[in-house]
C-alpha positions as CSV (number, residue, x, y, z in Angstrom):
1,X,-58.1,-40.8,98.8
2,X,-57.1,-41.9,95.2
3,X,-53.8,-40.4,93.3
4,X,-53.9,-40.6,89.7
5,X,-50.5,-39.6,88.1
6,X,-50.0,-38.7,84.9
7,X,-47.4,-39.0,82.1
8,X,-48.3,-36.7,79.4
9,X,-48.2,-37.8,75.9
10,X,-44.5,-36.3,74.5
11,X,-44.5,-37.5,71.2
12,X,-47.5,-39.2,68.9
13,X,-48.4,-42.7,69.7
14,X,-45.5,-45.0,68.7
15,X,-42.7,-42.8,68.3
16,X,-39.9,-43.1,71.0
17,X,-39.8,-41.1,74.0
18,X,-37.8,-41.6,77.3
19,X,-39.6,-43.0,80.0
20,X,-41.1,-40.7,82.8
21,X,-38.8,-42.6,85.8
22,X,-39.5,-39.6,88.2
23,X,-43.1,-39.8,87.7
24,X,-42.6,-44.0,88.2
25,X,-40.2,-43.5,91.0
26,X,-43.3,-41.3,92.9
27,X,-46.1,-43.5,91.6
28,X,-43.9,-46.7,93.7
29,X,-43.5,-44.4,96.8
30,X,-46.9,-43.6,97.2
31,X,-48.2,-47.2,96.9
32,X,-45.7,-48.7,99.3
33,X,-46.9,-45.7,101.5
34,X,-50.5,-48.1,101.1
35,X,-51.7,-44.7,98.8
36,X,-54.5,-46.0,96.4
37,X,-52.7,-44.4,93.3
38,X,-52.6,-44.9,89.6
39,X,-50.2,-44.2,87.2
40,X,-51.2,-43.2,83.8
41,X,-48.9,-42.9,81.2
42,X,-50.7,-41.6,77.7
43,X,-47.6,-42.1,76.1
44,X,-49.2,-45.8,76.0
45,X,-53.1,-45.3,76.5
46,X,-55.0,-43.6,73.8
47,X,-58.5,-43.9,74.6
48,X,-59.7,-40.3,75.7
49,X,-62.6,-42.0,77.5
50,X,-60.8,-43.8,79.9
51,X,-58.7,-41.2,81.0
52,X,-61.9,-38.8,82.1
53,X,-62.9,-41.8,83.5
54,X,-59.9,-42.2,85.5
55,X,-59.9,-38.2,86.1
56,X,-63.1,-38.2,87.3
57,X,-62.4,-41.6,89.9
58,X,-59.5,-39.1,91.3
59,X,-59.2,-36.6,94.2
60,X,-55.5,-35.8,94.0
61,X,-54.1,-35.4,90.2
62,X,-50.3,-35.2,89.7
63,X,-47.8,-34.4,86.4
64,X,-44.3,-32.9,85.9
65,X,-41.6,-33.0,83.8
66,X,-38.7,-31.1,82.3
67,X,-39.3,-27.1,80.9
68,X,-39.5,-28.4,77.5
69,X,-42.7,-30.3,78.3
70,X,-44.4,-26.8,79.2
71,X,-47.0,-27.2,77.2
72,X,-47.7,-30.5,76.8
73,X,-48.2,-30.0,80.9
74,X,-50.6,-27.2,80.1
75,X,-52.6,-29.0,77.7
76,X,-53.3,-31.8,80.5
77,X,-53.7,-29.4,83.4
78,X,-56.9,-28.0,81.1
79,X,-57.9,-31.4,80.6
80,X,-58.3,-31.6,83.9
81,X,-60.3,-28.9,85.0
82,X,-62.6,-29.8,81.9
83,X,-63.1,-33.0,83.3
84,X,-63.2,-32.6,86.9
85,X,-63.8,-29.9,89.3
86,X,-63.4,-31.6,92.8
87,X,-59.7,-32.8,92.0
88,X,-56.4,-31.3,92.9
89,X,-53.9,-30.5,90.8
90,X,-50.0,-31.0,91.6
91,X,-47.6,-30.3,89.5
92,X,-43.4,-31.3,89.9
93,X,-40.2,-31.6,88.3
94,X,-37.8,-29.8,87.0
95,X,-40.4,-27.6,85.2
96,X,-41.4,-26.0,88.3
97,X,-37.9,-26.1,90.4
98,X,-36.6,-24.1,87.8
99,X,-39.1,-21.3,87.9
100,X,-41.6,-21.8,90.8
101,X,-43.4,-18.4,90.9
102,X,-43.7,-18.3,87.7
103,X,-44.6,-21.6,87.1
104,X,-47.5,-21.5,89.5
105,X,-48.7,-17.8,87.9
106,X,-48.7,-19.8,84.0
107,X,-50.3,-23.1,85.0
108,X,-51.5,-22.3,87.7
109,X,-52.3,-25.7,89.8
110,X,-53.5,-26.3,93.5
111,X,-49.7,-27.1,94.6
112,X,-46.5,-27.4,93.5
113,X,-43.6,-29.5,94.4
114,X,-39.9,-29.0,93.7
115,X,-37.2,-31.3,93.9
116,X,-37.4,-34.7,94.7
117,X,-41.5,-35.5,94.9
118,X,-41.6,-39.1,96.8
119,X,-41.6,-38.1,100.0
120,X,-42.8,-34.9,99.6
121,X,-46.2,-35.7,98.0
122,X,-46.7,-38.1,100.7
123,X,-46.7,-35.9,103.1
124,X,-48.6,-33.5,101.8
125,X,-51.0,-35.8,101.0
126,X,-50.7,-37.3,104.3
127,X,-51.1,-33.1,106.3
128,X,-52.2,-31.1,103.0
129,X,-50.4,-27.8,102.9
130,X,-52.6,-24.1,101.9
131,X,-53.5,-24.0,98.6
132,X,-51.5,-22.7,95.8
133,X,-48.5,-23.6,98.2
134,X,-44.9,-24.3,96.9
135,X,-43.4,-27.2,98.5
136,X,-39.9,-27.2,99.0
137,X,-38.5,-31.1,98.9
138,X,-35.4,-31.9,100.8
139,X,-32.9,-34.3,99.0
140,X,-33.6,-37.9,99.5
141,X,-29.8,-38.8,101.3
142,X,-30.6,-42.7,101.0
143,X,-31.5,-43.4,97.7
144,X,-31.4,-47.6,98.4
145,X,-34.7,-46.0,100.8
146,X,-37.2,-45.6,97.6
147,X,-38.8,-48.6,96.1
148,X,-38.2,-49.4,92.4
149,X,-39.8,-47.2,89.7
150,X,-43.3,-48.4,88.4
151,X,-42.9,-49.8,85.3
152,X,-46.3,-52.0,85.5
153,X,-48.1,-48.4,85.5
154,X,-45.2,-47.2,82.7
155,X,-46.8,-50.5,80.8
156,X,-42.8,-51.1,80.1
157,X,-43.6,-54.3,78.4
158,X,-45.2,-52.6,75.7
159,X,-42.8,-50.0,75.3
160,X,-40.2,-52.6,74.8
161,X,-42.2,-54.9,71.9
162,X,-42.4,-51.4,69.9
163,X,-38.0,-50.8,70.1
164,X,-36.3,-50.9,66.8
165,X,-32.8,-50.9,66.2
166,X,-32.8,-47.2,65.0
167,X,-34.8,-44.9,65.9
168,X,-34.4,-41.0,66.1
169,X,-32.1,-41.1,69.2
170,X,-30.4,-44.4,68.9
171,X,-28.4,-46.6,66.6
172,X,-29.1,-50.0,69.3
173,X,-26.4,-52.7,68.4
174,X,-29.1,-55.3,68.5
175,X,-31.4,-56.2,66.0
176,X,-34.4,-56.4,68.8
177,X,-33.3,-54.7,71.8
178,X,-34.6,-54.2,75.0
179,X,-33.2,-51.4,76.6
180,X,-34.6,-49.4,79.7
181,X,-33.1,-46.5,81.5
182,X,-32.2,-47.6,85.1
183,X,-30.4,-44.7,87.3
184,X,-27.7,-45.4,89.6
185,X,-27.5,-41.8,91.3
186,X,-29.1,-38.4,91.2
187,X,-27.4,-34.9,90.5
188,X,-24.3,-33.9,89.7
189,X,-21.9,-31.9,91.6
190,X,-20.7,-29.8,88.5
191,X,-22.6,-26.5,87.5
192,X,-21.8,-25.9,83.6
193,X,-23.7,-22.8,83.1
194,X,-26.5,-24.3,80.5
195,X,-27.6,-27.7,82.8
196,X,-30.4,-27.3,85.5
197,X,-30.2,-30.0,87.8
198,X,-33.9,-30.8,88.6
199,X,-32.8,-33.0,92.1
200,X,-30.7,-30.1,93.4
201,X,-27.5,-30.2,93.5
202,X,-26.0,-32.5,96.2
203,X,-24.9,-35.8,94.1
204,X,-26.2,-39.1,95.8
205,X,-25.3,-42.5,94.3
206,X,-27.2,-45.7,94.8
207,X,-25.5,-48.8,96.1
208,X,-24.5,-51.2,93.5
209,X,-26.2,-54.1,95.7
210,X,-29.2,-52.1,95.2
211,X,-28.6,-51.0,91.9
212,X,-28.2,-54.5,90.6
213,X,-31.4,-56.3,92.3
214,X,-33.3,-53.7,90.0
215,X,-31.5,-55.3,86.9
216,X,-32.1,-58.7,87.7
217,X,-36.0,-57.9,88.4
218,X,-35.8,-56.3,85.3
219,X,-34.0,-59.1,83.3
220,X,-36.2,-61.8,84.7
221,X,-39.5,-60.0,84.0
222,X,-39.2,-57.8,81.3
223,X,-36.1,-59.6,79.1
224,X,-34.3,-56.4,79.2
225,X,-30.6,-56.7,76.9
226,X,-29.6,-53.9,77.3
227,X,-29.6,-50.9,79.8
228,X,-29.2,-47.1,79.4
229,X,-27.4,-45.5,82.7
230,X,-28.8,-42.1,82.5
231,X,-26.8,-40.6,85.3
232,X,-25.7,-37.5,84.9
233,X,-23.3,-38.3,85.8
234,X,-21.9,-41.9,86.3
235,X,-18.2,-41.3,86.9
236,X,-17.7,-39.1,89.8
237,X,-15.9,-42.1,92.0
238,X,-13.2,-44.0,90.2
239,X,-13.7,-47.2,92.6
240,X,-17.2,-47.4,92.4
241,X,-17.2,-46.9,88.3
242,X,-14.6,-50.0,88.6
243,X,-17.0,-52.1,90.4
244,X,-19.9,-51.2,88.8
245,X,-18.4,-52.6,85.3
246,X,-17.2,-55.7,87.2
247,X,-20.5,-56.2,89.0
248,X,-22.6,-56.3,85.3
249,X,-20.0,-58.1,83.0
250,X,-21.9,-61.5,84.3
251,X,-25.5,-60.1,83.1
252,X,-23.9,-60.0,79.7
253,X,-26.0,-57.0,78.8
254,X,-25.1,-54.5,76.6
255,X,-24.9,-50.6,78.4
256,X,-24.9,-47.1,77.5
257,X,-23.8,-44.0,80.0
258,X,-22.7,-40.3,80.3
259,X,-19.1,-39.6,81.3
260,X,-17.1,-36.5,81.1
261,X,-13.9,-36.1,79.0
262,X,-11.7,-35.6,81.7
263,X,-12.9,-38.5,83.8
264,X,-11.7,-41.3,82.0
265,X,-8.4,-42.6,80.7
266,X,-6.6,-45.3,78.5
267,X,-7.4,-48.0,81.4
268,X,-11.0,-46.8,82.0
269,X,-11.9,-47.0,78.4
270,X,-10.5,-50.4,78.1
271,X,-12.6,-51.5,81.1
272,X,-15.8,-50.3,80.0
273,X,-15.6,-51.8,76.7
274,X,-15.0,-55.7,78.3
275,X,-17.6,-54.9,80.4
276,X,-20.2,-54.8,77.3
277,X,-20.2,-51.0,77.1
278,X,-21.2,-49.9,73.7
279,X,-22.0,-46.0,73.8
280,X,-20.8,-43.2,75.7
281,X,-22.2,-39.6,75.4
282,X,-19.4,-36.9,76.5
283,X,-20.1,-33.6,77.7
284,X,-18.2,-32.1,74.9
285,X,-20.0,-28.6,74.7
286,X,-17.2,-26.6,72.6
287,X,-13.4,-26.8,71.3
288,X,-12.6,-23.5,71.9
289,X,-11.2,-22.8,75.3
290,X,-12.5,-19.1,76.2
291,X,-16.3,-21.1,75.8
292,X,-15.5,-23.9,77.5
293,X,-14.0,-21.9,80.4
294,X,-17.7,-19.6,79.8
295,X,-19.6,-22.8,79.9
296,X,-17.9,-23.6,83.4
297,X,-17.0,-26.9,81.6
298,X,-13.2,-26.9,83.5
299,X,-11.8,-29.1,80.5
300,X,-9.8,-28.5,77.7
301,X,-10.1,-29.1,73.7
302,X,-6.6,-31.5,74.3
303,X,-8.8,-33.8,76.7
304,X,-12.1,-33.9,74.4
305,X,-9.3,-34.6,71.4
306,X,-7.5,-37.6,73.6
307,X,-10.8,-39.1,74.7
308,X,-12.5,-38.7,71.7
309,X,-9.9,-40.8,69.9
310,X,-9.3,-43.4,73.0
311,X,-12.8,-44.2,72.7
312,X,-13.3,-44.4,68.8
313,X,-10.1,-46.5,69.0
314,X,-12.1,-48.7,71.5
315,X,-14.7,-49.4,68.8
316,X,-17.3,-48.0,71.7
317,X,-19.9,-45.6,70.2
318,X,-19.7,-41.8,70.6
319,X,-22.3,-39.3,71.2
320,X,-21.7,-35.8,71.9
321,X,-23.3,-32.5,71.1
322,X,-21.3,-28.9,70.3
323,X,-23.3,-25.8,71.3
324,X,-23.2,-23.2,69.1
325,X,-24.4,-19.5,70.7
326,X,-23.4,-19.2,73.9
327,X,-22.3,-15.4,75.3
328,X,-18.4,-15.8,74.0
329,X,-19.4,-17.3,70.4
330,X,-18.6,-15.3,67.3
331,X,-18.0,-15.9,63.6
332,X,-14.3,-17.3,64.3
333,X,-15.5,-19.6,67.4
334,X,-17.9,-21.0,64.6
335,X,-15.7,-21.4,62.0
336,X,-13.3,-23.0,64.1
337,X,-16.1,-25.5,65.2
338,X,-16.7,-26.0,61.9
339,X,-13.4,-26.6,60.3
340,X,-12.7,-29.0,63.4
341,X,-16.4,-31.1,62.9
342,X,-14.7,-31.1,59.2
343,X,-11.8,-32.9,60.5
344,X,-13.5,-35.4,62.7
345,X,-16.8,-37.0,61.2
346,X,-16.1,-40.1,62.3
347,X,-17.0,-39.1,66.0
348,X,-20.1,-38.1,64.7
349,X,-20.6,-35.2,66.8
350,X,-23.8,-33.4,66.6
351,X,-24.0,-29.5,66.2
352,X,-26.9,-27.6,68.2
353,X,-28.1,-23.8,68.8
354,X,-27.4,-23.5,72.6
355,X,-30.4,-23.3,74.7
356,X,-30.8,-21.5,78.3
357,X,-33.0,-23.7,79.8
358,X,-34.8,-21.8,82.8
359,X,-33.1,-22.3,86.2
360,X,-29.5,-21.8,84.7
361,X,-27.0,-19.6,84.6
362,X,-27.6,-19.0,81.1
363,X,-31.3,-18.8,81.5
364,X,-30.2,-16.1,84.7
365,X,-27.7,-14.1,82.4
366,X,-30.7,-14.1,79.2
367,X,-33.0,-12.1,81.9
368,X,-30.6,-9.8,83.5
369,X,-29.0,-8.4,79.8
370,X,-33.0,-8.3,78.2
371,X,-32.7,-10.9,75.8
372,X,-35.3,-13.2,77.7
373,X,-38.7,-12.7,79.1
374,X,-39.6,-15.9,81.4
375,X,-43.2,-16.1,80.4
376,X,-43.1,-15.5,76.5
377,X,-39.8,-18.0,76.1
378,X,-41.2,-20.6,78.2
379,X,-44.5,-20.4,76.2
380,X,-42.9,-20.2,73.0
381,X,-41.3,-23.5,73.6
């Protein structure tokens, strides 16, 4: 039994992208599980030939990613079935948990898996289900339980000689950094009515023993500086947020995370900064409070106005998105936005259409008033 998984090309060759760690994260399950399994990542490989070659060595062939990646998914599914007919084709992430059914009706693979895919594909692997099943994934409760992502297969190394410092996400405070995204938990227990959470929704956190073997593997082999912490959320316990910045001080990396504005204070922000970290991106979402309350956001335009200032003050990079569109919005809510961006350019805030990304309560609400049809907006991108 041979597994290829793949990690379809997102952007063209060179171009920054954020690393696959789901697909890695399944990729290092299955070969501690003693599955003969390759990951591809095309991101990195170019050559067409050998990925029919490696298409055609394979009996079980595996992708996901995130509804925006629709049809870069599609495009490798027919790859597939051009190169191969004696293959399976699974497909995971938060592109199908958000929309099984229909998921399955537009791609239309052997078997699909949603939520968390490590143990999941392994056993289904291991006592293969009925085809054109949906498998339902239970949360993984002990996160310290999974092995370390794959980044040999990622071919990390590479990805790290290419990183500039700018590109067309980040402004990197290091002339040659080398920054990887390393998770400390999975989910979030909020539910703001435009976020899917791919993992479910029960918020699990690694421990920070754990957490902190994978940074010195990755230090010591890759010559990381820096680290992205793309929980969504990172701040949920005050104690272990406390630790966590005394714990890395002594790696003397530099570190980027997500925080909401109503989790942090004066002491926090002055905490984060001596422990080397340089940007935090805030769930900022609107200044108006009817939309905020709309968005399920529970904060308040005085909190995003006191953090926003605390951590300028800091000297700690910002990064924050408003999102114009939503069901409350009209031309005052806009101007207001406006005149308020006007004011505050120095936080740099980006302005964005809102988009109702299937599986949330935005996407839900689109449907039931007639202003969404699943199949069309998911295929127009």
């Amino acid at each position: 039994m041979r597994v290829l998984i793949i990690a379809p090309r997102y952007k063209p060759y060179g171009r920054f992208y954020e690393l696959p760690l789901g697909l890695a994260y399944i990729s290092a399950y299955l070969k501690s599980k003693g599955i003969d399994t390759l990951l591809y990542n095309m991101n990195e490989r170019t050559d067409d030939n050998e990925l029919k070659y490696e298409i055609r060595q394979s009996d079980i062939v595996c992708s996901g990613g995130l509804s925006v990646h629709y049809g870069a998914i599609r495009d490798l599914i027919n790859t597939v079935r051009r190169f191969t007919d004696k293959a399976k084709v699974v497909i995971g992430g938060g592109l199908l948990s958000s929309e099984p059914e229909l998921m399955m009706y537009m791609l239309n693979p052997d078997m699909g898996i949603t939520g968390e895919g490590e143990v999941a594909l392994y056993e289904s692997i291991i006592n293969p289900p009925a085809l054109k099943s949906i498998v339902m994934a239970e949360p993984i409760m002990d996160l310290d339980s999974l092995p370390f992502p794959d980044y040999e297969g990622l071919n990390v190394g590479a990805y790290l000689d290419r990183q500039l410092a700018g590109d067309e996400h980040y402004l990197y405070p290091l002339d040659k950094p080398r920054c990887l995204p390393v998770i400390s938990s999975r989910s979030c227990p909020h539910n703001c009515s435009f976020c899917f959470h791919p993992l479910g929704k029960i918020y699990r956190h690694r421990s920070l023993d754990n957490y902190f073997t994978e940074i010195e593997l990755l230090i010591e082999k890759y010559q990381i500086n820096m680290v992205a912490v793309l929980d969504e959320l990172i701040s949920q316990f005050p104690e272990r947020i406390n630790q966590f910045c005394q714990r890395i001080k002594k790696y003397s990396l530099k570190w980027m995370t997500q925080m909401r504005v109503d989790s942090v204070n004066q002491d926090t922000i002055n905490m984060l900064k001596d422990a080397g970290c340089v940007q935090i991106s805030y769930g900022i979402e609107h200044i108006n409070q009817e939309i905020l309350n709309n968005y399920n956001k529970h904060t308040t335009p005085e909190q995003i106005e006191k953090t926003l200032e605390m951590t300028y003050s800091a000297g700690i990079g910002i990064q924050g998105n408003i999102l114009l569109g939503g069901p409350k919005e009209t031309p005052a809510t806009v101007q207001e936005v406006m005149d308020w961006r006007h004011k505050n350019l120095k936080y740099h805030i980006n302005i964005t259409p809102i988009i109702a990304y299937p599986g949330t309560d935005l996407y839900s609400y689109g449907k039931s008033c007639g202003k969404i049809n699943g199949r069309d907006f998911i295929e127009q991108g």
